[in-house]
C-alpha angles and dihedrals in degrees: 000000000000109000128177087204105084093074097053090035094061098035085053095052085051091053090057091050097263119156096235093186088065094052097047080063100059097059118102092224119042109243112240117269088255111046100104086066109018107101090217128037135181110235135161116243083243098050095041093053097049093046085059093046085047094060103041083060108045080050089044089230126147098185097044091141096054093051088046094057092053088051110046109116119242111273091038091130096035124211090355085058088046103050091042087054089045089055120117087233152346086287101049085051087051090053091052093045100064096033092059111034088096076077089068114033135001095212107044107083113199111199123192117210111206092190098045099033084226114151100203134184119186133151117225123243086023117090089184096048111194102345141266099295106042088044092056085044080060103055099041102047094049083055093047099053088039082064094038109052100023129011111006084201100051117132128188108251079221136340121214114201122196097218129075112282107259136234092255128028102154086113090051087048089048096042089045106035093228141099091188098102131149117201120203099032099147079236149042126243151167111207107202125206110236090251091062089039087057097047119121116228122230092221094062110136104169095185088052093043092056097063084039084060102054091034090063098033085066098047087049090056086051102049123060107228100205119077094233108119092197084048094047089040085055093046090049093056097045089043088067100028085055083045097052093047092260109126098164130098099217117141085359084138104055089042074065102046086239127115115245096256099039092056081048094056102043091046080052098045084055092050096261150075143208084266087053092048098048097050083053097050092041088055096045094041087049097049088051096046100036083072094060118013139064109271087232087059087050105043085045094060096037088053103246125151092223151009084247090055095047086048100052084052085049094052090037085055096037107019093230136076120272080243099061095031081061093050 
């Protein structure tokens, strides 16, 4: 998985007096030269959570996570950071959060919950989702820049965490302000009272957060979000064919080197299909365009008869017209 957290991990390790060098050593697959300074690097889930339990322990911190999260420098996360801190409130940055994490990592899913107010973040196939250390990092970042940047007082109605409870949690109660925790959850999540979620946020910059917004939208359209590599080679493919005015699927296969069928089975055997795929790429590819080009244009690439019946599929991804969404 891709993951912005190994430079200010280690940077952070050197500034307590640990020998990075050491805990670079212990781990069952080298890091790459340049991951002290790199804002991105490849790792795999296994790599990434023992690097984490490594340096807990050559700090002798327990709570590393939560330290972490108090320390990690601003832009750590990039354009989704950006857009959340150019939000209107607390609600506009949960909604971006979730919309743009496929920028970041194409594991980790984040879910908003209008009803419950819960930010979670969870990787499928993975009850334990990134590890001790970096669940605890989740929960209590999104709590700190909630403070930060919109109610100092705010506390988490409830806070679910993915891993076994530990011995000791007194440092997570402190850093989130709760008791009410729940250990074993297959997730991790921070639940918000409506009053935070309404909370406007002192960073809020609207004329910023709209070409945030379409920044990220087309990103989004060129990078496939799921860590499938058959499902991102088939994004990839319908990405350009959508780009050059081609919306069928056609000899999508063979483009491929697969058989028809075969394409058809493995897409099945990971819970999609070409159709699937297609109806993705068109709505990210549409959020990204409708800020900047005709709607003819548009509906003409996606594949659509009309402007009208690009329209009704626009309503039916967003819930609201191109024209609104623009405004």
């Amino acid at each position: 998985m891709r993951t912005q957290l190994v430079a200010p991990l280690l940077a952070y390790v050197r500034s307590r007096g640990g020998e990075v060098a050491a805990l670079t050593a212990s781990l069952p697959v080298p890091l790459p030269e340049d991951a002290a300074s790199a804002p991105e690097v490849v790792l795999l889930l296994p790599t990434f959570r023992a690097l984490f339990e490594d340096a807990a322990r050559i700090l002798d911190d327990p709570f590393l996570g939560v330290s972490l999260a108090q320390a990690l420098p601003r832009g750590t996360w990039g354009i989704l950071e950006y857009a959340c801190r150019s939000a209107i409130d607390v609600r506009e940055a949960a909604r971006r959060m979730a919309r743009y994490i496929g920028l970041l990592n194409e594991l980790v899913t984040i879910r908003f919950d209008e009803r419950s107010g819960g930010i979670a973040q969870s990787i499928e196939g993975e009850p334990h989702v990134l590890g001790r250390h970096a669940n605890e990092l989740f929960v209590v970042a999104v709590t700190t820049q909630i403070r930060r940047l919109a109610r100092p007082s705010a506390q988490p109605e409830g806070v679910w965490l993915a891993h076994p409870r530990p011995g000791r949690i007194t440092g997570l109660v402190d850093a989130l302000g709760t008791d009410a925790l729940h250990f074993d959850a297959g997730r991790n999540e921070v639940r918000l009272p409506r009053d935070v979620l309404d909370a406007p946020l002192a960073s809020a910059d609207p004329n910023l957060l709209r070409l945030l917004d379409a920044q990220a939208e087309q990103a989004l359209a060129l990078r496939p979000r799921e860590g499938s590599r058959l499902r991102g080679r088939v994004r990839e493919r319908l990405v350009r064919r959508l780009r050059e005015g081609t919306s069928g699927t056609t000899g999508l296969a063979s483009e491929l080197g697969l058989a028809p069928r075969t394409l058809q089975r493995q897409l099945a055997a990971e819970g999609t299909s070409v159709r699937a795929e297609l109806e993705a790429v068109r709505e990210e590819l549409a959020r990204a365009w409708v800020v900047e080009r005709p709607l003819g244009e548009i509906a003409f690439l996606l594949g659509y008869a009309d402007t009208h019946a690009f329209a009704r599929a626009f309503k039916r991804w967003t819930g609201t017209t191109p024209s609104r969404f623009r405004a």
